[in-house]
C-alpha positions as a Markdown table, in Angstrom:
| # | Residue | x | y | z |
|---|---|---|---|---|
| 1 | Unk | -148.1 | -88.1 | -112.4 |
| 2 | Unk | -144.1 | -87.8 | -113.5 |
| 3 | Unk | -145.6 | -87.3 | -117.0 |
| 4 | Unk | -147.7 | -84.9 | -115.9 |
| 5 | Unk | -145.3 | -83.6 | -113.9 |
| 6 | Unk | -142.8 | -82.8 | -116.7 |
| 7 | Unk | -145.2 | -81.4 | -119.4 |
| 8 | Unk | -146.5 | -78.5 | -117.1 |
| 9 | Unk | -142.8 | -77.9 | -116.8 |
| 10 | Unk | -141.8 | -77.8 | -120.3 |
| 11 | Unk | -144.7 | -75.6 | -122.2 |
| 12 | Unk | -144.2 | -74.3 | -125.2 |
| 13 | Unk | -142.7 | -71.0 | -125.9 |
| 14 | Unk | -145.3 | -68.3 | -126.4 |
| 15 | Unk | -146.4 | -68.1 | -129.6 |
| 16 | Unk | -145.2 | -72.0 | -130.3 |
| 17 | Unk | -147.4 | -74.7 | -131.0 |
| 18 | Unk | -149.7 | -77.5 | -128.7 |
| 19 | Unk | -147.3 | -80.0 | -128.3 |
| 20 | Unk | -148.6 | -83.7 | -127.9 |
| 21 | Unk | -147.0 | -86.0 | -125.7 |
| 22 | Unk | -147.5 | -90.1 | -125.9 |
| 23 | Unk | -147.2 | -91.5 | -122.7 |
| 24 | Unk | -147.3 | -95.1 | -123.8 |
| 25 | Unk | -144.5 | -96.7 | -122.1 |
| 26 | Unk | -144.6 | -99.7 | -124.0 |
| 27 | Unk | -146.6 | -101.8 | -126.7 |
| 28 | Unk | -147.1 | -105.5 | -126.8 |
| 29 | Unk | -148.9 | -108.0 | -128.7 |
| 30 | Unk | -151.4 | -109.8 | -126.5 |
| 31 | Unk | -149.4 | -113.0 | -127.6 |
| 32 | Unk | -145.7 | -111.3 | -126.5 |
| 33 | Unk | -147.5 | -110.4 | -123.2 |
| 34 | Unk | -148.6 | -114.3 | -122.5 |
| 35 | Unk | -145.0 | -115.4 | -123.8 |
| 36 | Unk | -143.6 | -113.3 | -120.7 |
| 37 | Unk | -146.1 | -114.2 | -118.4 |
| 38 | Unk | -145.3 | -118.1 | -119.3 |
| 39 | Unk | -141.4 | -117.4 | -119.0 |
| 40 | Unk | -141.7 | -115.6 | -115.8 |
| 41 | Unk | -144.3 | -117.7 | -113.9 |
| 42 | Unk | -143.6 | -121.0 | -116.1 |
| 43 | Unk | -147.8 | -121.4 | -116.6 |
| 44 | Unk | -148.9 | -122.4 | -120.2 |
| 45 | Unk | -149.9 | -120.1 | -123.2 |
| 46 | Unk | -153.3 | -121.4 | -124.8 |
| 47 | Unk | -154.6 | -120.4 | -127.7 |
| 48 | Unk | -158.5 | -119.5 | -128.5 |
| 49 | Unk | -160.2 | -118.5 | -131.3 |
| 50 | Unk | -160.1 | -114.5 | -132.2 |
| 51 | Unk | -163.6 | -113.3 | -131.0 |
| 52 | Unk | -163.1 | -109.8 | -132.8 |
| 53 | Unk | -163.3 | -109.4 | -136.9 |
| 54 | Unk | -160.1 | -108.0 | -137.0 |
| 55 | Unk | -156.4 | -108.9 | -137.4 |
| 56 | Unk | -155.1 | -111.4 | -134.9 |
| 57 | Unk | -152.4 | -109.2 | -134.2 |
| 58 | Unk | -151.4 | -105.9 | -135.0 |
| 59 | Unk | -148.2 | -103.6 | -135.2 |
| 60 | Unk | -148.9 | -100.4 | -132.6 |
| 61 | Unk | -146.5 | -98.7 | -133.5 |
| 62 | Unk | -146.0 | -95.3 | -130.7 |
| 63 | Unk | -142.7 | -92.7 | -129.5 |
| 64 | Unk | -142.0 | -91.5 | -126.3 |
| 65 | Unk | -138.9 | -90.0 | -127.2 |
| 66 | Unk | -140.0 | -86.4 | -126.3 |
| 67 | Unk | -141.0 | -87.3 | -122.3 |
| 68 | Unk | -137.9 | -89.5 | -122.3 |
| 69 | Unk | -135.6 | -86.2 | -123.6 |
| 70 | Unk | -137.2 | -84.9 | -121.1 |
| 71 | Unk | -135.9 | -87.1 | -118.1 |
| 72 | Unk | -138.7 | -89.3 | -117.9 |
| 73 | Unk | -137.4 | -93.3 | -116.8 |
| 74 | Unk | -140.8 | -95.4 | -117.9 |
| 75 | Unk | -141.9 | -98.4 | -115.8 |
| 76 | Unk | -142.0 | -101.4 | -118.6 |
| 77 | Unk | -142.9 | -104.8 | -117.3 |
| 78 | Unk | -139.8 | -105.9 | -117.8 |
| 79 | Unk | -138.4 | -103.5 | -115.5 |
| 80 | Unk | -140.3 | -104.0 | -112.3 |
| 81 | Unk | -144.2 | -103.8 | -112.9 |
| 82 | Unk | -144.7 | -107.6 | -114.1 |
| 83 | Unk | -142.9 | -108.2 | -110.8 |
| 84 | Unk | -145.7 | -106.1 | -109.4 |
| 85 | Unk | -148.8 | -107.8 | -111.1 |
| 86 | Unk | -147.7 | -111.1 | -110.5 |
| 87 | Unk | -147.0 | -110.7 | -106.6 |
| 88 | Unk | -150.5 | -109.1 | -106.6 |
| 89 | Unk | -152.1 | -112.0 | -108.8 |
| 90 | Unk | -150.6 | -115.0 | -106.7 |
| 91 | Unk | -151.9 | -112.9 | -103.6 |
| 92 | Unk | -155.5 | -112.9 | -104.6 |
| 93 | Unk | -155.3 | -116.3 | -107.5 |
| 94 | Unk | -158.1 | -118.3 | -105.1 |
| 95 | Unk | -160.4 | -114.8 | -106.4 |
| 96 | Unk | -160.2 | -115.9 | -109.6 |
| 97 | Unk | -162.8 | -117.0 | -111.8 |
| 98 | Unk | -162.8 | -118.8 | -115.0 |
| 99 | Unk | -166.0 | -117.9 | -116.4 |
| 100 | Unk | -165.0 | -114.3 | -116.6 |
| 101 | Unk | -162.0 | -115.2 | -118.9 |
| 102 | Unk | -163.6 | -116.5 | -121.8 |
| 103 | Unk | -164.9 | -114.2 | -124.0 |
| 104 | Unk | -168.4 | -113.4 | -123.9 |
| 105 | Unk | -169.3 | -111.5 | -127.1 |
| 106 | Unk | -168.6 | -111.7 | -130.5 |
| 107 | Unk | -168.2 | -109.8 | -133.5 |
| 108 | Unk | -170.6 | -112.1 | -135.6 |
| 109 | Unk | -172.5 | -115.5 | -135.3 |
| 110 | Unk | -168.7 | -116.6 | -137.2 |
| 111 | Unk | -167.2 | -115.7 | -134.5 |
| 112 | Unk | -169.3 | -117.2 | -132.1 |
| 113 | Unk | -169.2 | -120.7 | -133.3 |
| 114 | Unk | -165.8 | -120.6 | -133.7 |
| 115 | Unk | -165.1 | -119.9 | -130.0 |
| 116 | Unk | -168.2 | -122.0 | -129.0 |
| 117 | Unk | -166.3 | -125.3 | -127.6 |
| 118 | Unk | -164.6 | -123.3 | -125.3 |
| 119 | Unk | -164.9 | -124.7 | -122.0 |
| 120 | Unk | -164.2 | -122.3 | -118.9 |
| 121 | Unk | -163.4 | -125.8 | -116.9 |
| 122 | Unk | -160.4 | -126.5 | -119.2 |
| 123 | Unk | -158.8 | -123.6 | -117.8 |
| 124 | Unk | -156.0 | -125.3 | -115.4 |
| 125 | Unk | -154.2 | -123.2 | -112.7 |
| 126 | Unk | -150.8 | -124.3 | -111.5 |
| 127 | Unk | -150.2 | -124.6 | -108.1 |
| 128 | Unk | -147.4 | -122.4 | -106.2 |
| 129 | Unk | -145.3 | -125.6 | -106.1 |
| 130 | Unk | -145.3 | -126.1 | -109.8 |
| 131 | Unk | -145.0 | -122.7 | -110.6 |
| 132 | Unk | -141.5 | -122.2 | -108.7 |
């Protein structure tokens, strides 16, 4: 909404140009995202097999600069929402099922049998206790 907020307030001048605006906060590798969640919640990070026939990790690389010049503060997780998602997830963790966080689908039959010793019942959820 602030984003919103501040590009209806801040058109172009008549005659001017569309102006895009990113509203990306933030990028993250998926691997930088399960480093914070194991430093902030001391769980482990384990590794599968890439599913997708593409790069295991890629560079996205995005500018907010123009909402930010623009007085725009963006929520990162390090600045309050991972505190958010976590309180949420340890709220609801007995919903959780580990079926659903294995992938499901491939890219090829490559792929497939790479991943295919997965086992949803390896997935091991620390208690409240050995999380603090």
């Amino acid at each position: 909404a602030r984003c919103i907020e501040i590009a209806v307030n801040n058109p172009p001048a008549k005659g001017e140009r569309v102006e895009i605006f990113n509203q990306v906060a933030e990028t993250r590798r998926v691997r930088d995202v399960a480093n914070l969640v194991a430093d902030m919640t001391g769980v482990d990070v384990n590794f599968i097999p890439n599913p997708r026939q593409e790069a295991a990790e890629n560079e996205l690389e995005v500018a907010n600069n123009k909402f930010c010049n623009l007085g725009l503060d963006p929520i990162t997780l390090d600045t309050g929402l991972f505190d958010e998602v976590t309180t949420i997830v340890k709220k609801y963790k007995e919903r959780c099922d580990p079926e659903k966080i294995l992938p499901a689908s491939f890219w090829n039959k490559k792929r497939a049998e790479e991943c295919a010793s997965l086992d949803p019942s390896s997935i091991k959820f620390k208690s409240e206790k050995e999380t603090a």
